[in-house]
C-alpha atoms as a printed R data frame, in Angstrom:
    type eleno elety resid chain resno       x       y       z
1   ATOM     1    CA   UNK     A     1  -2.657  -4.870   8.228
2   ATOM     2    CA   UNK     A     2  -3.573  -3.597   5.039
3   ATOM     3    CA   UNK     A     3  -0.782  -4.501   2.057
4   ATOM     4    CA   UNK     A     4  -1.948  -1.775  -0.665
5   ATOM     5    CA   UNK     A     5  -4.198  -0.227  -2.405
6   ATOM     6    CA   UNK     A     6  -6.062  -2.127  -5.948
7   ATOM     7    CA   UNK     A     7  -8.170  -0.974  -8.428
8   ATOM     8    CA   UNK     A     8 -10.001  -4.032  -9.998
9   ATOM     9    CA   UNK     A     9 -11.381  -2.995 -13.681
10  ATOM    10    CA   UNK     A    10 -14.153  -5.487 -13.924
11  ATOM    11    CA   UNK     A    11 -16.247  -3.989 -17.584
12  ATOM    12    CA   UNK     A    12 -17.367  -6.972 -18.871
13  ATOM    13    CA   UNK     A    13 -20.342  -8.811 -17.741
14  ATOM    14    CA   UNK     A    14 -21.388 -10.911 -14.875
15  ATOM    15    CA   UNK     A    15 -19.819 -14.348 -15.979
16  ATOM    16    CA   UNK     A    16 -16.487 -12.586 -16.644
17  ATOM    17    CA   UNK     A    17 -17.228 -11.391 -13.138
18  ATOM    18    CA   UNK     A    18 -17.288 -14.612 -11.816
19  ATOM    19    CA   UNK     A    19 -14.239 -15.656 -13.995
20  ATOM    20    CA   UNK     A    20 -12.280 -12.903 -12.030
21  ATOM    21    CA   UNK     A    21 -12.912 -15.112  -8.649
22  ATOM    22    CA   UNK     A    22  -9.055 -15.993  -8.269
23  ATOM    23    CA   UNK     A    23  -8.018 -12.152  -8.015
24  ATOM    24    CA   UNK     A    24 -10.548 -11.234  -6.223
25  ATOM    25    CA   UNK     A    25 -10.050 -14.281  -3.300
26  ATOM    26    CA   UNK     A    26  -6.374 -13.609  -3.601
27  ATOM    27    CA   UNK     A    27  -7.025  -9.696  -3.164
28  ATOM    28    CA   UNK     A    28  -9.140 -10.497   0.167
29  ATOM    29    CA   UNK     A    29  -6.799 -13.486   1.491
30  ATOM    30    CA   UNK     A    30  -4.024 -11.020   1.014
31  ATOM    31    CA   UNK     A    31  -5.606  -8.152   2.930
32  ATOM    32    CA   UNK     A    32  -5.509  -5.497   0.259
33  ATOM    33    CA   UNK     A    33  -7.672  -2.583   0.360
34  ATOM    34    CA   UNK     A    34  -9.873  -3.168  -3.103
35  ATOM    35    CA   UNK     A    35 -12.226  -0.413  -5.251
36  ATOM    36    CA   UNK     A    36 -13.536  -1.471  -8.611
37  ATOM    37    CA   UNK     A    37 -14.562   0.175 -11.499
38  ATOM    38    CA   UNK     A    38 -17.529  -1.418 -13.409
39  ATOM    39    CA   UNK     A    39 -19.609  -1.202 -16.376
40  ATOM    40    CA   UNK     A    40 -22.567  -3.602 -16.132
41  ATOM    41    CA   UNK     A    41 -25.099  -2.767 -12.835
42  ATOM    42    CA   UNK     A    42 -25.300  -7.051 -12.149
43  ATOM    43    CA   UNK     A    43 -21.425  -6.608 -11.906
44  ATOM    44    CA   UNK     A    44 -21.677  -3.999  -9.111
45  ATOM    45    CA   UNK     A    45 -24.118  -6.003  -7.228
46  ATOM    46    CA   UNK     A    46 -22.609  -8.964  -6.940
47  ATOM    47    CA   UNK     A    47 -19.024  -7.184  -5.878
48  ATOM    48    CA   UNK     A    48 -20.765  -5.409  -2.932
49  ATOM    49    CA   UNK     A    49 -22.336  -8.383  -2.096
50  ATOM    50    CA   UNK     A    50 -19.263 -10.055  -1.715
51  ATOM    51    CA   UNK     A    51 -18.223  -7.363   1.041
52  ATOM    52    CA   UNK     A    52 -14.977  -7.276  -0.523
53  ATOM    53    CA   UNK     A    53 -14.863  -4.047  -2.194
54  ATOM    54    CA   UNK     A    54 -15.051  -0.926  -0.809
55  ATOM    55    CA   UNK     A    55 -15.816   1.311  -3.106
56  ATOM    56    CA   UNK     A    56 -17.624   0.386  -6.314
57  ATOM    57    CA   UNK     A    57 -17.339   3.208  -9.328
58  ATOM    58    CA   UNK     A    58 -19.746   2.071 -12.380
59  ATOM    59    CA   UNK     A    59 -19.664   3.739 -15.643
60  ATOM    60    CA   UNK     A    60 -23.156   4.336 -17.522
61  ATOM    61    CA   UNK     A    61 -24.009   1.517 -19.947
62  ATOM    62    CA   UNK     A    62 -23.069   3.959 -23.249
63  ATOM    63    CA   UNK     A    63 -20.491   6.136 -21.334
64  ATOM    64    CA   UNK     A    64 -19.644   9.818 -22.936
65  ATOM    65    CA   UNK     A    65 -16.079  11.045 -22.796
66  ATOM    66    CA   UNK     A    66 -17.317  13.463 -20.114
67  ATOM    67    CA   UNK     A    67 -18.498  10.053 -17.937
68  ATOM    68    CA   UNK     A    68 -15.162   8.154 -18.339
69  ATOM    69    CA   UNK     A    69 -13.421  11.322 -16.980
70  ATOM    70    CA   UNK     A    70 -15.684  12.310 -14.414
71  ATOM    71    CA   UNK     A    71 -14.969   8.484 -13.125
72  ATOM    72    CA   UNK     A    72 -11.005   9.039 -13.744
73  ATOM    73    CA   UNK     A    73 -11.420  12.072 -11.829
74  ATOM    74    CA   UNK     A    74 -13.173  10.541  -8.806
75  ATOM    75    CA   UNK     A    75 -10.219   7.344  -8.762
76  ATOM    76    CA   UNK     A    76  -6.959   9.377  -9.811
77  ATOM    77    CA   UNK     A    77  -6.745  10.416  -5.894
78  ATOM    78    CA   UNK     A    78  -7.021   7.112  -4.177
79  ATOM    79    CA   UNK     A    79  -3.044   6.750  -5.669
80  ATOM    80    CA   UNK     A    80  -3.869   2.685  -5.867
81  ATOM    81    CA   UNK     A    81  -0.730   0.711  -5.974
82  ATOM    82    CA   UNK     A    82  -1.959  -1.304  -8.081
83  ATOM    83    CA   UNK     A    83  -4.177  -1.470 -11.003
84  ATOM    84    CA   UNK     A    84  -5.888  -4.900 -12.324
85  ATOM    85    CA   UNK     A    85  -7.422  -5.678 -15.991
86  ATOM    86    CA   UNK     A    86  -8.511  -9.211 -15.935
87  ATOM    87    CA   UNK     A    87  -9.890 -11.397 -18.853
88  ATOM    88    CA   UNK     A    88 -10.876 -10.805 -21.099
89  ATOM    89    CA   UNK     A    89  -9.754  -7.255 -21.584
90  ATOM    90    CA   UNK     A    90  -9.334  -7.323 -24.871
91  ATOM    91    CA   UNK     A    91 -10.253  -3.525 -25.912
92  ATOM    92    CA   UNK     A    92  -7.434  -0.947 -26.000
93  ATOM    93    CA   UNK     A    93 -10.304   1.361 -24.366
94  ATOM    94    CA   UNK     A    94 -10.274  -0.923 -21.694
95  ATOM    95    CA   UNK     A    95  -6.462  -0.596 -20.939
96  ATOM    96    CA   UNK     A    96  -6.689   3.289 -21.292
97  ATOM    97    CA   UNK     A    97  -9.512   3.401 -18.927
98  ATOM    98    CA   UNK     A    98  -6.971   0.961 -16.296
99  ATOM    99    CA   UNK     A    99  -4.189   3.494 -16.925
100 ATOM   100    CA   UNK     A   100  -5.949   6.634 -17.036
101 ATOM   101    CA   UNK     A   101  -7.149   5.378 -13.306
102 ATOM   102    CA   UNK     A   102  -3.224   6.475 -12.067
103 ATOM   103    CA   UNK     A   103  -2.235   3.732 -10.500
104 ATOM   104    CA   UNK     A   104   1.407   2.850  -9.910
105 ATOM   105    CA   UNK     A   105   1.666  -0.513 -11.505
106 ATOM   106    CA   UNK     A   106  -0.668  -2.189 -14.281
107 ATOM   107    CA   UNK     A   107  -1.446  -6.115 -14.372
108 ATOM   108    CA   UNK     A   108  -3.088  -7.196 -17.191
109 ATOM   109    CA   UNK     A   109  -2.567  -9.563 -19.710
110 ATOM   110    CA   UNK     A   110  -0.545  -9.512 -23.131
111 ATOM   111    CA   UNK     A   111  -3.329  -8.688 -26.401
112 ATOM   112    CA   UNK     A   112  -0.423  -6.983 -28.382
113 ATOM   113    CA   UNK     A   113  -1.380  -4.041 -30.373
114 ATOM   114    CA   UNK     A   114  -2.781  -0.589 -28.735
115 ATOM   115    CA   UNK     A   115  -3.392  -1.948 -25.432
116 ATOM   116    CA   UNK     A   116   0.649  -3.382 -25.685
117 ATOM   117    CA   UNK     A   117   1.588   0.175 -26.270
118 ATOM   118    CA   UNK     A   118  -0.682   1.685 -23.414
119 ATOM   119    CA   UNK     A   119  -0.030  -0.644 -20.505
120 ATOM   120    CA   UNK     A   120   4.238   0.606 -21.583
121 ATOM   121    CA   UNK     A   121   3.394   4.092 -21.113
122 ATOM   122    CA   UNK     A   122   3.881   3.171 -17.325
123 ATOM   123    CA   UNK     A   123   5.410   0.251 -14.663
124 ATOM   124    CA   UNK     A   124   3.559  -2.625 -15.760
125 ATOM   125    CA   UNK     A   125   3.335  -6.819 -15.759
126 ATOM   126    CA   UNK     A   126   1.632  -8.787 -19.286
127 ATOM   127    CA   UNK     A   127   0.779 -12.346 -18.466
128 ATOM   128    CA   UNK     A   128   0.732 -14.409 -21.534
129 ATOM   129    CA   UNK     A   129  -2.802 -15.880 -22.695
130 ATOM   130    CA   UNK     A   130  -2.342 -19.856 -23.052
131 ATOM   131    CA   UNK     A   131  -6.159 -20.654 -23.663
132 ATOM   132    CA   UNK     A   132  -8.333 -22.714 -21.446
133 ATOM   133    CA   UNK     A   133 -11.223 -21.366 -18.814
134 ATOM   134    CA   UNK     A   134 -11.289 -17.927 -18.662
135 ATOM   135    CA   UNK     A   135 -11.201 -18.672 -14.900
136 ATOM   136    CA   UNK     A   136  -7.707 -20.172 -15.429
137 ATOM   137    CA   UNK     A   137  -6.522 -17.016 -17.505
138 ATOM   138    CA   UNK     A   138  -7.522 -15.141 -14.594
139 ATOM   139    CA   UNK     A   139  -5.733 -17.571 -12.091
140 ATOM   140    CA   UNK     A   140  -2.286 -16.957 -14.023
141 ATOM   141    CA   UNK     A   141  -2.804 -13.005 -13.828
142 ATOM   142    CA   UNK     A   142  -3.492 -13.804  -9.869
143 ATOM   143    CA   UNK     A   143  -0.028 -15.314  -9.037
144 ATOM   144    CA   UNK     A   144   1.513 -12.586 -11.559
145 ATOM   145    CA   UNK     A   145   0.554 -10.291  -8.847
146 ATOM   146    CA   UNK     A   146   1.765 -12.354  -6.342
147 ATOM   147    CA   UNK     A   147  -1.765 -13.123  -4.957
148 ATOM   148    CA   UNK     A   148  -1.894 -16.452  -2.771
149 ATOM   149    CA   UNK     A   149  -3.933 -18.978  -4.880
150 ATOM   150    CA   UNK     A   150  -5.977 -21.504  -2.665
151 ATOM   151    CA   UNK     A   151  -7.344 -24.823  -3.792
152 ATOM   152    CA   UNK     A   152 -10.488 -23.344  -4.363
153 ATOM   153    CA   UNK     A   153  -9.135 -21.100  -7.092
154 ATOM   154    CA   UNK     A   154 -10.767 -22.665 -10.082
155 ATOM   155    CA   UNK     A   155 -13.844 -21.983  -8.638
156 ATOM   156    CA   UNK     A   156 -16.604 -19.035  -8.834
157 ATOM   157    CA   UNK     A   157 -16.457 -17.131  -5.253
158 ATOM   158    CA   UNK     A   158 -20.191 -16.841  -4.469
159 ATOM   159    CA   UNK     A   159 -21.495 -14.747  -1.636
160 ATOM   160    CA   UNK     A   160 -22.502 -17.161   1.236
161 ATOM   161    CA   UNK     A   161 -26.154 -14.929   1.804
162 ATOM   162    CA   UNK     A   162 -27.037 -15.957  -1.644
163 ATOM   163    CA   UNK     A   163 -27.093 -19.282  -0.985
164 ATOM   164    CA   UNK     A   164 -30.657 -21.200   0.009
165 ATOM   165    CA   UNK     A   165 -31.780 -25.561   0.130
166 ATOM   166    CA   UNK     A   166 -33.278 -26.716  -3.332
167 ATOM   167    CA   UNK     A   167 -36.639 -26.604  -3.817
168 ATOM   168    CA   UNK     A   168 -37.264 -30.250  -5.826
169 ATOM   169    CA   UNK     A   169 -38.991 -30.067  -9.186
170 ATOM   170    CA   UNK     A   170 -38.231 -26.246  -9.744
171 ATOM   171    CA   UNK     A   171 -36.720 -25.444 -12.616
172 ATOM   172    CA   UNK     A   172 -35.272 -22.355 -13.496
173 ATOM   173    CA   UNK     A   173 -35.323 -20.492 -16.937
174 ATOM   174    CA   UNK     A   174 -33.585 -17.259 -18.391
175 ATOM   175    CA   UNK     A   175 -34.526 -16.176 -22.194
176 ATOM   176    CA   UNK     A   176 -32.166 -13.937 -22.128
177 ATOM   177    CA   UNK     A   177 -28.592 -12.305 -22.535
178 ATOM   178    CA   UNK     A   178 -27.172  -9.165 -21.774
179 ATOM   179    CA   UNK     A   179 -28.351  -6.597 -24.553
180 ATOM   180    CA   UNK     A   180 -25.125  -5.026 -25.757
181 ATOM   181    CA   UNK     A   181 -22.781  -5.598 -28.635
182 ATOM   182    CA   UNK     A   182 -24.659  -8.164 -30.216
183 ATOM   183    CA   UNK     A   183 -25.115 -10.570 -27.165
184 ATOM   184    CA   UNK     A   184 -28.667 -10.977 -28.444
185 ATOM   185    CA   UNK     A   185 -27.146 -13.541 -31.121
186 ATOM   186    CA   UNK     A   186 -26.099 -15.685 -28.457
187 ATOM   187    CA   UNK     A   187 -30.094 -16.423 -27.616
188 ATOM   188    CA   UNK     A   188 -31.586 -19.583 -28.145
189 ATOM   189    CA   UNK     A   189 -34.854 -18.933 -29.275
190 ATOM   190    CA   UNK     A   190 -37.702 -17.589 -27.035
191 ATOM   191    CA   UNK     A   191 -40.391 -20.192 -28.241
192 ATOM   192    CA   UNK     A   192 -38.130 -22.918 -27.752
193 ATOM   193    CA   UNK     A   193 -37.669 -21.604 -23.815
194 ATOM   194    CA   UNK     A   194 -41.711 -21.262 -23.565
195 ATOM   195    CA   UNK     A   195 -41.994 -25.193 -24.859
196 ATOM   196    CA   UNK     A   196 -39.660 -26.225 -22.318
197 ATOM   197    CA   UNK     A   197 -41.620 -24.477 -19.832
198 ATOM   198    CA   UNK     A   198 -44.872 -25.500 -20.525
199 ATOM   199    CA   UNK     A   199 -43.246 -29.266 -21.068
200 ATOM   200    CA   UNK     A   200 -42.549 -29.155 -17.606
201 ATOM   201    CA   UNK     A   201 -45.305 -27.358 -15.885
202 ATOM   202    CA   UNK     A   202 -47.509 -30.306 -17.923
203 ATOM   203    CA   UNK     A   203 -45.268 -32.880 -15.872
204 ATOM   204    CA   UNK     A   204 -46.220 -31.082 -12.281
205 ATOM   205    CA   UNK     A   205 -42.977 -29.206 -11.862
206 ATOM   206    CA   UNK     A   206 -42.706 -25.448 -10.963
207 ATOM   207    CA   UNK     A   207 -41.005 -22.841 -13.050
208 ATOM   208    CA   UNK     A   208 -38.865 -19.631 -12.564
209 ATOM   209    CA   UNK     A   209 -38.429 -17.365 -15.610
210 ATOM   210    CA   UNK     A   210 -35.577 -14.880 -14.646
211 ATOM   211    CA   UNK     A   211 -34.929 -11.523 -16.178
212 ATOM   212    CA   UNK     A   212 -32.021  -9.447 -16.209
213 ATOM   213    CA   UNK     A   213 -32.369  -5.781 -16.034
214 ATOM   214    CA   UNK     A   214 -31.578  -4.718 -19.498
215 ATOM   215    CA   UNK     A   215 -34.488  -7.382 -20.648
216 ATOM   216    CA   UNK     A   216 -37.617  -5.383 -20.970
217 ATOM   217    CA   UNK     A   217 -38.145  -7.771 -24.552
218 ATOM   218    CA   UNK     A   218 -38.083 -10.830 -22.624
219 ATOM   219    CA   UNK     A   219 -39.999  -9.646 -19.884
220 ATOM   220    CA   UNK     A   220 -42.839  -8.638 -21.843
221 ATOM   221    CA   UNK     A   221 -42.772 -11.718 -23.589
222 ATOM   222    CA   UNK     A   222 -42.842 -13.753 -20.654
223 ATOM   223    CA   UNK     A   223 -45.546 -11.277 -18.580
224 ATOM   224    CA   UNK     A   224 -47.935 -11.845 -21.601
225 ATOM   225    CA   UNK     A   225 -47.430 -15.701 -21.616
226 ATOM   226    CA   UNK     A   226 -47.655 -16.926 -18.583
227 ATOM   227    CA   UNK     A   227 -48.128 -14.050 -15.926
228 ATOM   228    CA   UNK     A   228 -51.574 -15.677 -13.453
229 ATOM   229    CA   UNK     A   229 -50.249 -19.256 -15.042
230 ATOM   230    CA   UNK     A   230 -50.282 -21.771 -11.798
231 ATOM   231    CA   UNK     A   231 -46.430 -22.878 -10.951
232 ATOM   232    CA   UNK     A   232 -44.937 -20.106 -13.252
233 ATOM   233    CA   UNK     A   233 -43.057 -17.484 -11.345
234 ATOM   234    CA   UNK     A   234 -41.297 -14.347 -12.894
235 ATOM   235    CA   UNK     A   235 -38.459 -12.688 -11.168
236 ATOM   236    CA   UNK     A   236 -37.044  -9.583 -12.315
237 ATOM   237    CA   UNK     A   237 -35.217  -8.443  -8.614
238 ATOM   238    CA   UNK     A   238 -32.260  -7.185  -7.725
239 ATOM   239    CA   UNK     A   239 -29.337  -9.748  -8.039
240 ATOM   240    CA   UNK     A   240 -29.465 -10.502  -4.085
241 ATOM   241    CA   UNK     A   241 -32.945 -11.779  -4.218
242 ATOM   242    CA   UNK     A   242 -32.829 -12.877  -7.689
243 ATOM   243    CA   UNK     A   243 -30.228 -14.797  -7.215
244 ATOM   244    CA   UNK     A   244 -31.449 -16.516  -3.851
245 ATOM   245    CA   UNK     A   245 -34.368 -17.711  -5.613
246 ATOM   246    CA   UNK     A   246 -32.148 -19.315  -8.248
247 ATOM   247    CA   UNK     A   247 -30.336 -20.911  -5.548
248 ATOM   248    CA   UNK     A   248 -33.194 -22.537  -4.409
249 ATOM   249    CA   UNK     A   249 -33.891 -24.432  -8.483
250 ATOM   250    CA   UNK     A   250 -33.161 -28.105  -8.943
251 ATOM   251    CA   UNK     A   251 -32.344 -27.880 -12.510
252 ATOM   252    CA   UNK     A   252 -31.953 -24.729 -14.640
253 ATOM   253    CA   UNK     A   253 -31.382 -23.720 -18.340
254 ATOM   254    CA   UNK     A   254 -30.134 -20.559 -19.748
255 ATOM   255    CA   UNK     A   255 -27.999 -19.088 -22.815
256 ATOM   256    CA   UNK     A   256 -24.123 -18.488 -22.274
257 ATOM   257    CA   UNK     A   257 -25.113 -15.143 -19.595
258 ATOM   258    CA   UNK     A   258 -24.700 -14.134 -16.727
259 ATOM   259    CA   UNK     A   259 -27.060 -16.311 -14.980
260 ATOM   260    CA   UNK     A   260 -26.442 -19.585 -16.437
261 ATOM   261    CA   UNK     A   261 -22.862 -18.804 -14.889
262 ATOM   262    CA   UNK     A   262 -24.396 -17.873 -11.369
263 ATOM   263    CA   UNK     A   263 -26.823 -20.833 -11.379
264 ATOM   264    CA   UNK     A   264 -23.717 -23.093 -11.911
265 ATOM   265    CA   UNK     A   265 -21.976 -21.586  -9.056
266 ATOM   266    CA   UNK     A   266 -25.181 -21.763  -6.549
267 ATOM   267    CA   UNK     A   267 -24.912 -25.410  -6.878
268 ATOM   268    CA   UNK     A   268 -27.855 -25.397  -9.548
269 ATOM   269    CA   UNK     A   269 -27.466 -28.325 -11.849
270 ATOM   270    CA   UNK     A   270 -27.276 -26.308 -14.920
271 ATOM   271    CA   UNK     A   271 -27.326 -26.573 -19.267
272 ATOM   272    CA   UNK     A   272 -26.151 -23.697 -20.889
273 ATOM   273    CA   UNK     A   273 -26.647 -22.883 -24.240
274 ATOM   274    CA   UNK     A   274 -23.649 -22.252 -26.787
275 ATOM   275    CA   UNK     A   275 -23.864 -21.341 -30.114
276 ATOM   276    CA   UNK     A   276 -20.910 -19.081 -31.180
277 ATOM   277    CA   UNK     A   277 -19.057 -18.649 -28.424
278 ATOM   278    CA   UNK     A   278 -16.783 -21.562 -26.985
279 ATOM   279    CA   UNK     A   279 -17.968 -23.675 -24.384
280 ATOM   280    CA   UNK     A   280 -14.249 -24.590 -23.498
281 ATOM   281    CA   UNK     A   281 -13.761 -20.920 -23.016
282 ATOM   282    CA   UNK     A   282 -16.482 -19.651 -20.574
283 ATOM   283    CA   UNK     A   283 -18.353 -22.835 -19.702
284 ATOM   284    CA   UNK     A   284 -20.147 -22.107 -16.687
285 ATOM   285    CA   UNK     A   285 -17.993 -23.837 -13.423
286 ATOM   286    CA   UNK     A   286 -19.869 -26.231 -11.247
287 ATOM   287    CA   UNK     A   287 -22.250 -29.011 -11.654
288 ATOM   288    CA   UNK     A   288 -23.115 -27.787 -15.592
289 ATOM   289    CA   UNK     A   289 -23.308 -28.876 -19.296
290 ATOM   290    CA   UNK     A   290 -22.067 -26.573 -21.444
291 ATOM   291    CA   UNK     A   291 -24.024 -27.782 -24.792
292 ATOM   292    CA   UNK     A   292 -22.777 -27.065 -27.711
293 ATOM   293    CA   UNK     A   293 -24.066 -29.600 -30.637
294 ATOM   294    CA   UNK     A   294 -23.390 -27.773 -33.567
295 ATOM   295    CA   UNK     A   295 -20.825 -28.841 -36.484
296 ATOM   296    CA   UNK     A   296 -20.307 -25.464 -37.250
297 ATOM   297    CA   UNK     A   297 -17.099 -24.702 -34.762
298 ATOM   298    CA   UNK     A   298 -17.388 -22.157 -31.934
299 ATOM   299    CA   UNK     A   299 -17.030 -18.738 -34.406
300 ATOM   300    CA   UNK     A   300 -16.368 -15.767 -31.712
301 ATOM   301    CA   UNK     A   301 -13.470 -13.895 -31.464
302 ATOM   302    CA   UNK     A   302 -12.597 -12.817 -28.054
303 ATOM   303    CA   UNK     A   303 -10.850  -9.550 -29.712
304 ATOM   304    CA   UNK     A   304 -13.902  -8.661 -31.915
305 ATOM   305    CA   UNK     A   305 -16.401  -6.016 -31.138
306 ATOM   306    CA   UNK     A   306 -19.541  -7.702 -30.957
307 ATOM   307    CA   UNK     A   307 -20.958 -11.079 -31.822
308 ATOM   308    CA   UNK     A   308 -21.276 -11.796 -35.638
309 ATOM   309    CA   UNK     A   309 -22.008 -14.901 -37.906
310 ATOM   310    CA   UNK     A   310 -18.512 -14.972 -39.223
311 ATOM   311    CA   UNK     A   311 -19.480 -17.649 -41.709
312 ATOM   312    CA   UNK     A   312 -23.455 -15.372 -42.766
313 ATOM   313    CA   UNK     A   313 -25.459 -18.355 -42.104
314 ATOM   314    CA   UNK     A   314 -27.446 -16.791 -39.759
315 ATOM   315    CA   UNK     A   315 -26.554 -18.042 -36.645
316 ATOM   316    CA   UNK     A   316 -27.883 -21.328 -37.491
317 ATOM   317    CA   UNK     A   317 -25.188 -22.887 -34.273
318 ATOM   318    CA   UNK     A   318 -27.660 -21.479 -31.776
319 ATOM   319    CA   UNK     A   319 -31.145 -21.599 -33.752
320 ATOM   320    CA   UNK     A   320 -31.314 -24.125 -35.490
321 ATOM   321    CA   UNK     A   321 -28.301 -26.929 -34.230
322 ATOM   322    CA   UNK     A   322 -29.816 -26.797 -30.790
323 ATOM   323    CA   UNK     A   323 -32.732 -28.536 -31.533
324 ATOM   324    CA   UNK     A   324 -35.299 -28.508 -28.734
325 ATOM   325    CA   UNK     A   325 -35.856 -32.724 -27.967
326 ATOM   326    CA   UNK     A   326 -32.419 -32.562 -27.525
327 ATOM   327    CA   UNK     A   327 -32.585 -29.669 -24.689
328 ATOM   328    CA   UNK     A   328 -35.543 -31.685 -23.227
329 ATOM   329    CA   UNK     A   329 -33.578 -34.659 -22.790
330 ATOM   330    CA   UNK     A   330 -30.752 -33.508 -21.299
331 ATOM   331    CA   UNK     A   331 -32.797 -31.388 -18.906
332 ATOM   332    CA   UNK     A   332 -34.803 -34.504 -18.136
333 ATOM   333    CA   UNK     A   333 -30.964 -36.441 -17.260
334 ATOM   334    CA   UNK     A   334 -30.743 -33.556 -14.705
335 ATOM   335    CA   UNK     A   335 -33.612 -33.723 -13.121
336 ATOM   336    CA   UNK     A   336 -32.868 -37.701 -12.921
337 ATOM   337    CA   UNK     A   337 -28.876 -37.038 -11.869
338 ATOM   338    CA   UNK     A   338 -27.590 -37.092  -8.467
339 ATOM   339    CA   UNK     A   339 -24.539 -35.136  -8.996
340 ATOM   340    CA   UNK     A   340 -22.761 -33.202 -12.367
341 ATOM   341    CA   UNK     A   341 -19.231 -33.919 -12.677
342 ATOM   342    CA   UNK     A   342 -17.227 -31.296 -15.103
343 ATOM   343    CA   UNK     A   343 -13.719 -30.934 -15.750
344 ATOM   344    CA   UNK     A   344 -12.524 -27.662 -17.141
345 ATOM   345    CA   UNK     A   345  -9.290 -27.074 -19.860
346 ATOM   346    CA   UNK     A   346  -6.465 -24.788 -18.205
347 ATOM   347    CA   UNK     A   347  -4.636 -24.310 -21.774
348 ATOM   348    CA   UNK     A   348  -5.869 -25.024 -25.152
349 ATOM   349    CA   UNK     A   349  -7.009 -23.032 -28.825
350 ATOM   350    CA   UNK     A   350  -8.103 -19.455 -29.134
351 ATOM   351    CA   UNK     A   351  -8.839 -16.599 -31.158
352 ATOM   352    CA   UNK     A   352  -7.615 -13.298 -31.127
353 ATOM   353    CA   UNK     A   353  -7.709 -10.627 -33.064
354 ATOM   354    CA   UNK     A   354  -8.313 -12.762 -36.248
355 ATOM   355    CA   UNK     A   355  -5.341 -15.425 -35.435
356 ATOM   356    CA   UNK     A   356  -5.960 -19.101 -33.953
357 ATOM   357    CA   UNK     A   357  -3.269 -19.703 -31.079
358 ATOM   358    CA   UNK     A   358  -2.682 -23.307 -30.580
């Protein structure tokens, strides 16, 4: 028996995707009937994929007022009981867009300021942020709702048909990030991913560059480089088939995106790459490293706009602190380890808006 009707208001980006796992396994566990409105086309994928969802409503990448409303329009009538914002949500727009859908009660969780006053122009629940892994954010705003919470909560909910046996010696690569408020600063820099590359074709192991599909840059780059190069392959697919052949990587390297977050929850023994943006925050979940060496402290505020140097030192935390012997090392410890462990923070520090919280 179906219990109700919920709109899930997934904007953000794959790895926030993936941080949403506890809703979206309570939704299903609980037999609710789930649409979702989404921003970012790897976003859409992987919900349909998970056979969850059944309709998927996704907004252009620079929406017009006309496209919000034409998507408000096409929602309003489903008459969802519920209505579902997880983190981070932090734009005001965001909460209009998760009101404006008409649904009778609004979860989200408690930024203060516009979106305060928006989610109290109807019935609605704020769950206090306390800091930690997003995913644990997200696990809070699940038993809010009343969702049943499993033992598998804390981690990311990965469709079964992506998953494939390791191919030994492959290691995966992504350049990129996705392209959109700045997420380019997050990018350790393309030569360095190139050396690492050729480092390890050199040693008689295989390589998969993966691009996302807002990466035309990256792709060129990487087309121009090493397309004919023996052991290279370049995969720029859909996220089903993109992500099966990450599943199928012994080790793999990427920036804070999407796909370092995907890899991590394939099974992939995984380093991501963190300049500005705080590895106790959104490390990816699974066997991973989240690397962060610099002394300059994780900068990003998860109620800004896009990414900025806050201290105009030109994002020396991801280009220069990450030096690339010390990537090559640790890569080399994965390809050596039998297993990752990881433990992740469920409360801790974090910005908002321009204040710390303890």
């Amino acid at each position: 028996m179906v219990r109700g009707t919920a709109l899930a208001v997934l904007l953000p980006g794959l790895g926030d995707a993936l941080a949403c796992s506890p809703i979206l396994r309570g939704l299903w566990r609980d037999s609710w009937s789930v649409d979702a409105l989404t921003w970012h086309l790897p976003v859409s994928e992987y919900l349909r994929a998970l056979g969850i969802v059944e309709k998927v409503t996704q907004l252009p990448l620079r929406p017009t007022a006309a496209d919000v409303l034409r998507a408000l329009q096409e929602l309003r009538p489903r008459r969802y009981d519920i209505c579902i914002l997880p983190f981070p949500a932090t734009r005001w727009q965001y909460a209009v867009l998760a009101r404006g859908a008409g649904a009778k009660k609004l979860y989200m969780h408690e930024y203060g300021g516009s979106a305060r006053f928006i989610a109290r122009t109807g019935p609605n629940v704020r769950v206090a942020l306390r800091g930690g892994h997003r995913l644990a954010e997200n696990l809070r705003l699940a038993r809010a709702i009343g969702l049943t919470a499993g033992s598998d909560d804390l981690e990311y909910w990965i469709p079964d048909s992506w998953r494939r046996n390791r191919i030994a010696g492959t290691l995966g690569i992504h350049p990129g990030s996705m392209a959109w408020k700045g997420n380019e600063s997050k990018r350790w820099p393309y030569e360095r991913f190139a050396g690492l590359a050729r480092r390890h074709l050199a040693s008689g192991r295989s390589v998969r560059f993966f691009l996302g599909p807002y990466e035309e840059s990256e792709a060129a780059r990487v087309q121009q480089d090493f397309s004919g190069v023996e052991g290279i392959s370049i995969i720029r697919e859909p996220l089903d088939e993109a992500a099966r052949r990450l599943a199928e990587c012994e080790v793999f390297v990427g920036n804070d995106a999407g796909f370092s977050h995907l890899a991590a929850g394939l099974g992939v023994k995984t380093l991501a790459l963190y300049g500005m943006t705080s590895e106790v925050r959104g490390a990816p979940i699974g066997q991973a490293i989240a690397m962060r060496p610099s002394p300059c402290p994780a900068c990003h505020d998860e109620g800004s706009h896009g990414f900025d140097c806050v201290l105009r030192i030109e994002y020396r935390c991801v280009l220069r602190d990450i030096e690339f012997d010390t990537v090559a090392k640790v890569v080399d410890e994965l390809f050596a380890a039998a297993f990752v462990e990881q433990r992740i923070s469920l409360e801790g520090p974090f910005k908002l808006y321009g204040k710390a919280y303890p």
